[in-house]
C-alpha positions as CSV (number, residue, x, y, z in Angstrom):
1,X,46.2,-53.1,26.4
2,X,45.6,-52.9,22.5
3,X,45.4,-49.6,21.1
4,X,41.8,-48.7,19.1
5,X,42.6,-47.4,15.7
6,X,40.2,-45.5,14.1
7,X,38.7,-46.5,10.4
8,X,40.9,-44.9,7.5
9,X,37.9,-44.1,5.7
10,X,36.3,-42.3,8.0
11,X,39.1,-40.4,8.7
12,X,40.2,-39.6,5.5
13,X,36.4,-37.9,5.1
14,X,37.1,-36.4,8.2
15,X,40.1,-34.8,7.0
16,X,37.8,-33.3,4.0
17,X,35.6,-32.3,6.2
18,X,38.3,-30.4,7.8
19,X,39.5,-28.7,4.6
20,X,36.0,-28.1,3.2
21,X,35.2,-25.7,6.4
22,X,38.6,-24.3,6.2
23,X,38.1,-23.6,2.5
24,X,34.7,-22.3,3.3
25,X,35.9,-19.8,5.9
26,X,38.0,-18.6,3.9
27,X,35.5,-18.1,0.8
28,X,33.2,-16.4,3.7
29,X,36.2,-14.1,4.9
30,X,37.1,-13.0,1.1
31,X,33.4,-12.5,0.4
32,X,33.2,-10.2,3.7
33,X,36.2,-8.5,3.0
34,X,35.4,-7.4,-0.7
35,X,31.9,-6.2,0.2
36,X,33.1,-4.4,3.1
37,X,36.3,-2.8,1.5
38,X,35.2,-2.2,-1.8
39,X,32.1,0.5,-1.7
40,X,31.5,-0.5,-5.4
41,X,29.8,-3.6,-4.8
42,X,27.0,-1.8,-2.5
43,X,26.9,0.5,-5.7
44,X,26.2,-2.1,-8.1
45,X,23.8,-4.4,-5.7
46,X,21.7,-0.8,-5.3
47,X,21.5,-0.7,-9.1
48,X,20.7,-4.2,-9.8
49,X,18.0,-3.9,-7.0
50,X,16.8,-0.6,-8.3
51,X,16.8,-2.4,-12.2
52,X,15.3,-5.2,-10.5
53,X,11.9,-3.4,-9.1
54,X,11.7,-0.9,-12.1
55,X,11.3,-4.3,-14.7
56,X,8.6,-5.7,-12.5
57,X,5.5,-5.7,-13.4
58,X,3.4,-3.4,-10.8
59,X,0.9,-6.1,-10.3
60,X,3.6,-8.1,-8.0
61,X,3.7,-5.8,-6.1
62,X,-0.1,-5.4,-5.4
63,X,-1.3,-9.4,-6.3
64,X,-4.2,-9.7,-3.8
65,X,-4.2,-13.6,-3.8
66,X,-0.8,-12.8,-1.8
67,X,-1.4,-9.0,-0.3
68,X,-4.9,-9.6,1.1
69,X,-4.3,-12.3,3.4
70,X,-1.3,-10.8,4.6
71,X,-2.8,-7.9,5.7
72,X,-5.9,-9.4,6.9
73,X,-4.3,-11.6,9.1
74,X,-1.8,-9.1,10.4
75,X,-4.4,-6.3,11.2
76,X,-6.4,-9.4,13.1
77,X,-3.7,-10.7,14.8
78,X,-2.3,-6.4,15.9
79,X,-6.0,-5.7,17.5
80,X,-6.2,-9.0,19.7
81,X,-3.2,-7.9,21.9
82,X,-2.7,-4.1,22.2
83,X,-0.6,-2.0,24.3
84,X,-3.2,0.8,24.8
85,X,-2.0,1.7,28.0
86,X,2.1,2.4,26.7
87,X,0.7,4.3,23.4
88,X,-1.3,6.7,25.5
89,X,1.8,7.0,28.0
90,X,4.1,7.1,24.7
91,X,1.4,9.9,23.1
92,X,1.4,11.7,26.3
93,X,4.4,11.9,27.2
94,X,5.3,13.8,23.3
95,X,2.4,16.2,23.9
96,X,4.4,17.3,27.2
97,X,7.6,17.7,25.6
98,X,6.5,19.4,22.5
99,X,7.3,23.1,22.1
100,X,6.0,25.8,19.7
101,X,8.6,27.6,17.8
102,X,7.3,31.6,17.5
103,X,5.9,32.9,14.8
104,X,2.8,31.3,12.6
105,X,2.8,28.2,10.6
106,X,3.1,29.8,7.3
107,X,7.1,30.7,8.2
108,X,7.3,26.9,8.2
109,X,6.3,26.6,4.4
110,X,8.1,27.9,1.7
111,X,6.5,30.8,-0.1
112,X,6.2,29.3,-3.4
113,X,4.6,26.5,-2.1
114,X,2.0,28.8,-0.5
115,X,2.0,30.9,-3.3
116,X,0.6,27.6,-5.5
117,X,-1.7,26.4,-2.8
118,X,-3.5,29.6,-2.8
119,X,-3.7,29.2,-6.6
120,X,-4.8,26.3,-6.4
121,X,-7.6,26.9,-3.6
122,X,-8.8,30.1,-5.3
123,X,-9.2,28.2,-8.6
124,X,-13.5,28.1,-9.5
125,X,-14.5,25.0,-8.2
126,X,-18.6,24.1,-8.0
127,X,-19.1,20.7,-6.4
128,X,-22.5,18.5,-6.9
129,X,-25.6,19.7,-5.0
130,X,-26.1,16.3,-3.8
131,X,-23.1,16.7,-1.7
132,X,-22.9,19.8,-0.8
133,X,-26.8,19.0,0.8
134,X,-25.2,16.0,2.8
135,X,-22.7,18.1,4.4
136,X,-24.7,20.8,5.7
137,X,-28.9,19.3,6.1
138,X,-28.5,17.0,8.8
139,X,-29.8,17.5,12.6
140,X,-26.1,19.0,13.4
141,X,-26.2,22.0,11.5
142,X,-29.7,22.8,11.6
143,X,-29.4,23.3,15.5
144,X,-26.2,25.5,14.7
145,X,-28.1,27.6,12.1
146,X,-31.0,27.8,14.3
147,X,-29.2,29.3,17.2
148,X,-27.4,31.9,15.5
149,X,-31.2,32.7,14.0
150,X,-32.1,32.6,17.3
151,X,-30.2,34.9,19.0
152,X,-29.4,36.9,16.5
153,X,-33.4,37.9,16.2
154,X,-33.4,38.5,19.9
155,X,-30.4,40.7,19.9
156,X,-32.1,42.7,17.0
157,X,-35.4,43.3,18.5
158,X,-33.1,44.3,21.9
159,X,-31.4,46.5,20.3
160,X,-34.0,48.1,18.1
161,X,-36.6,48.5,20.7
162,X,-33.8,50.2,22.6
163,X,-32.8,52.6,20.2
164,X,-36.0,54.1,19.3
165,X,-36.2,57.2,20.4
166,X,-39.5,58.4,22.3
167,X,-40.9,61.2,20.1
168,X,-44.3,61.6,22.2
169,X,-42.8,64.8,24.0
170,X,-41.6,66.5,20.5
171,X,-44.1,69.0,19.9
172,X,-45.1,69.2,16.4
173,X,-43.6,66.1,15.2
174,X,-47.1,65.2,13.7
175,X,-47.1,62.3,11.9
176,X,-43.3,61.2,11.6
177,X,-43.3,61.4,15.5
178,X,-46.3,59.0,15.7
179,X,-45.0,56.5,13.0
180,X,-41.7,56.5,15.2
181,X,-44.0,55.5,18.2
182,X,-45.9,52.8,16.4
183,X,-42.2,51.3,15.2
184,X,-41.3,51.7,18.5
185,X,-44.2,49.9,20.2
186,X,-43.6,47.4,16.9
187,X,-39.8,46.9,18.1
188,X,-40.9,46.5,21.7
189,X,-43.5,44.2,21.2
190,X,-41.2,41.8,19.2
191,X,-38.9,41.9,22.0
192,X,-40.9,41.0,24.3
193,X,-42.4,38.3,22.3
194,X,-39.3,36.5,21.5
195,X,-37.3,37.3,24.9
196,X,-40.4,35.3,26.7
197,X,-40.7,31.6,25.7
198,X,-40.5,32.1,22.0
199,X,-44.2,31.3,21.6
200,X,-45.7,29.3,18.5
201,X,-45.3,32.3,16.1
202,X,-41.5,32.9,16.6
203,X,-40.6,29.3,16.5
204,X,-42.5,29.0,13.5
205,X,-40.8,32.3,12.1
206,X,-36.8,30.4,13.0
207,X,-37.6,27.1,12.0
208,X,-38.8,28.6,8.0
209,X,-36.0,31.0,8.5
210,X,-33.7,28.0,9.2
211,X,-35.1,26.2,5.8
212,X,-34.0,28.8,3.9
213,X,-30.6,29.5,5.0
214,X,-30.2,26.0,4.9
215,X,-31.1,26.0,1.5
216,X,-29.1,29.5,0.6
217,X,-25.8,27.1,2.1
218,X,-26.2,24.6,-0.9
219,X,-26.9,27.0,-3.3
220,X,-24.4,28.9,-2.6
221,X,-21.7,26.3,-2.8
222,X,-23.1,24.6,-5.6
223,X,-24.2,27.2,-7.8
224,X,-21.2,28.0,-10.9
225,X,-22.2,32.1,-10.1
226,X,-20.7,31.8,-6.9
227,X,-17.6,29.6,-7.9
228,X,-15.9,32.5,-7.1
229,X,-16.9,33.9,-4.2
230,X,-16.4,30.4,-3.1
231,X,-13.1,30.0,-4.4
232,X,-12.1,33.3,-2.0
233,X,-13.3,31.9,0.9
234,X,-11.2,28.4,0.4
235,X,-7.9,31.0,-0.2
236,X,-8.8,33.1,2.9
237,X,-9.3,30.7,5.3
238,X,-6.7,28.6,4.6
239,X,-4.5,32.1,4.6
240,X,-5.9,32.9,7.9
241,X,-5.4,29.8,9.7
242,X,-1.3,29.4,8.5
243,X,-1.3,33.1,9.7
244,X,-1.8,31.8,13.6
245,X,1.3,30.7,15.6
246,X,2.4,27.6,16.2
247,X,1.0,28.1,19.8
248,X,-2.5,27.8,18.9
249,X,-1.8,24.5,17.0
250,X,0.0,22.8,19.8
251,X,-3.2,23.5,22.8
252,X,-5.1,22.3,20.4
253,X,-3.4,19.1,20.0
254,X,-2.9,19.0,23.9
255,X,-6.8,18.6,24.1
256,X,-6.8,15.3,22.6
257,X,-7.1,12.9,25.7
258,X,-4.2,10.1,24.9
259,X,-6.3,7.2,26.5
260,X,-9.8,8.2,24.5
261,X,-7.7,8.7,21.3
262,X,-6.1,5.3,21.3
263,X,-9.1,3.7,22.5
264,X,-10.8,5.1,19.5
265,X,-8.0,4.3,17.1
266,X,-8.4,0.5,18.6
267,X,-11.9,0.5,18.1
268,X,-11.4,1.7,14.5
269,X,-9.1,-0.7,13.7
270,X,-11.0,-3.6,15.4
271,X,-13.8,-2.8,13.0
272,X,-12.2,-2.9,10.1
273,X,-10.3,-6.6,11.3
274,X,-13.5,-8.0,12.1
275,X,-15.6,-7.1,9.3
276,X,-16.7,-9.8,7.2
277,X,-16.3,-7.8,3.8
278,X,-12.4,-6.8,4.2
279,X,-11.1,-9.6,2.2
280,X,-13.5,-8.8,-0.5
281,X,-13.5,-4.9,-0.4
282,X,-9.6,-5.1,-0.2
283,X,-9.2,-8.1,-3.1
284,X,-11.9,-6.1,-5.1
285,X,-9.7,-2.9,-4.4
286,X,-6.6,-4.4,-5.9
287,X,-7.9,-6.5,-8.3
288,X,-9.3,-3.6,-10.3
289,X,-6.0,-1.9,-10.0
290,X,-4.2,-5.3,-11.7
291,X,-6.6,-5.9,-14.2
292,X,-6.2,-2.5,-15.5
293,X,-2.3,-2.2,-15.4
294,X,-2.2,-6.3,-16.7
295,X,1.8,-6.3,-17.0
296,X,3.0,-3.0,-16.7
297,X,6.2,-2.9,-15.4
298,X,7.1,-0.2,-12.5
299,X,9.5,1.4,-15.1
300,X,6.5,2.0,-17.6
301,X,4.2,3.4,-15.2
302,X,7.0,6.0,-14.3
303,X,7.8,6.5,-18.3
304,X,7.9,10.1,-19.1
305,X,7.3,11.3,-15.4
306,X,10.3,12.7,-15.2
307,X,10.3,10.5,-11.7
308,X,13.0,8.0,-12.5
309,X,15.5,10.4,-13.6
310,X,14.9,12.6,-10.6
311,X,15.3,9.8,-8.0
312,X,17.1,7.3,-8.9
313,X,20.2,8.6,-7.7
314,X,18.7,9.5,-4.3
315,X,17.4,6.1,-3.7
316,X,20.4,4.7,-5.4
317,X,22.6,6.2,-2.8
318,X,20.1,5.1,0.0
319,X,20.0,1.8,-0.6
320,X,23.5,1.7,-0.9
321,X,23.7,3.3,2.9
322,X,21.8,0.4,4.6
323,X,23.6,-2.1,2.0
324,X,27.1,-1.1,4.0
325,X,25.2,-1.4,7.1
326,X,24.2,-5.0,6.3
327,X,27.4,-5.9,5.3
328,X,28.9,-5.3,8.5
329,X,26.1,-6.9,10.7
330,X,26.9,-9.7,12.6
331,X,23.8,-11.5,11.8
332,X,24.9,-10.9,8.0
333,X,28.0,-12.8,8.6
334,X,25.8,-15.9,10.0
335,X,23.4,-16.1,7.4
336,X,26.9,-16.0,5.0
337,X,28.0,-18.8,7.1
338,X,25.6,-20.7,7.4
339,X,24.5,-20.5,3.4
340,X,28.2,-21.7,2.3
341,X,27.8,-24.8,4.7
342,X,27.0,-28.2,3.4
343,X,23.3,-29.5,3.3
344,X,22.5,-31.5,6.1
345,X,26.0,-30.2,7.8
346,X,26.9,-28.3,10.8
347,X,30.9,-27.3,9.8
348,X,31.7,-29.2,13.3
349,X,33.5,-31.9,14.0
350,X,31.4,-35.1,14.5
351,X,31.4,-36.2,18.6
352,X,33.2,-39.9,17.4
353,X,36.1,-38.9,15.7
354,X,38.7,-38.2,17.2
355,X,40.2,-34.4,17.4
């Protein structure tokens, strides 16, 4: 039988084919083998990356025609399928196996740093009355204030009543010992006014009693004559509370039920996805921030900071960690590969030419 030949042609280009993915390999392999052997290269891609992001301008990195729907989109597509049930587990089971280490939070913070937040906090500070009024005059703290008013006038009238002595035996005690009966009878009679039903009178006397201390809160926060006092108050408490143990911290945190937290965080976050304004509340967000900055480059922004010169060796040296990383990752080598082939090739040979 005659034997086929194959067509020169298309075996000469076969035979280029042949040397082209040789030659290719072997431009991949040197390629690897440089950025994996010589630690300069990830030294000098970190830098040209770093120069890279300190020259653009900052609005590229916040452009809302590109940044909004992203994020809108994202956040929509995150709330439709949730894994409530494996957060909770995952939140759970971290609240079990977390342990306090003795001795209060503040031994977790170095003292200069305490040292400056407690400058900080006992600096004079007077906020707006406006605020200060919408914080504390609402239906929440008026029941709080109340009760303390409440039973701390029925205590009073407790314990005065029972400390009066009775002065009607004291012979001779004239008028003092009568006044001491009438304050007595007084004291009793307000006890016994307020510890039944807390009739019209009393409830009138707590709720203009509540008024006013309501009113003594905002002017006492708001008011520059107390900046002071108020400023001790911000440095004590915070004092106090870094003075508990890290015990009282972690029960507290144990509270938190993990299924009613992350059902609230998914209802939070559903809210925000689905409300109609987010793509103009974000775009007006941003935009405001581009239109100031126009083309201010990263690098600019950071001028005379201080900040560049602090960290760009750290983040230098960073980058350059996960650069090696890269380098060494299979799926590095096939992106390499497959960027060095041909357009509209494979690097194989095709299935009718012969081997």
């Amino acid at each position: 039988m005659p034997t086929a030949t194959a067509d020169p042609a298309r075996l000469r280009d076969h035979d280029l084919t042949r040397l082209r993915d040789h030659d290719l390999t072997r431009l991949r392999d040197h390629v690897l083998t440089r950025l994996r052997d010589e630690p300069g290269q990830a030294t000098a891609l970190a830098q040209v990356l770093l120069d890279l992001v300190l020259a653009t301008p900052v609005r590229e990195f916040i452009d809302p025609t590109r940044i909004v729907p992203a994020f809108v989109a994202g956040l929509r597509a995150s709330v439709l399928a949730p894994a409530p049930d494996r957060l909770a587990a995952a939140i759970a089971r971290h609240q079990r196996q977390a342990t306090a280490r003795p001795g209060p939070l503040a031994e977790r913070i170095p003292p200069e740093l305490q040292r400056a937040l407690q400058t900080a906090l006992r600096r004079p500070f007077t906020p707006g009355r406006e605020i200060v009024r919408a914080a504390v005059d609402h239906a929440g703290m008026r029941t709080l204030v109340r009760t303390i008013l409440h039973t701390t006038l029925l205590d009073f009238a407790t314990r005065l009543r029972s400390a009066m002595p009775d002065t009607a035996w004291i012979p001779g005690a004239g008028i003092r010992s009568k006044l001491m009966g009438v304050a007595k009878g007084v004291a009793s009679a307000v006890g016994a006014e307020v510890e039944r039903q807390l009739e019209d009178r009393v409830r009138s006397f707590v709720d203009g009693a509540l008024g006013r201390a309501i009113d003594m809160i905002v002017e006492r926060a708001s008011d520059p004559r107390f900046a002071g006092d108020m400023a001790s108050w911000r440095g004590d408490a915070v004092r106090s509370i870094l003075d508990l143990p890290e015990s009282v911290f972690l029960a507290e945190r144990r509270k938190l039920d993990p299924q009613q937290l992350v059902a609230d965080l998914h209802a939070a976050a559903t809210a925000v996805a689905r409300w109609d304004r987010l793509p103009v509340e974000a775009t007006a967000l941003l935009q405001g921030l581009v239109d100031e900055l126009q083309q201010t480059t990263i690098g600019e922004l950071l001028a005379d900071t201080g900040f560049v010169e602090a960290w760009r060796g750290p983040l230098a040296t960073e980058v350059e960690h996960h650069l090696r990383r890269l380098f060494v990752d299979p799926g590095f080598t096939d992106w390499l590969s497959r960027l060095l082939e041909a357009p509209g090739t494979s690097g194989h040979v095709p299935p009718d030419m012969p081997g």
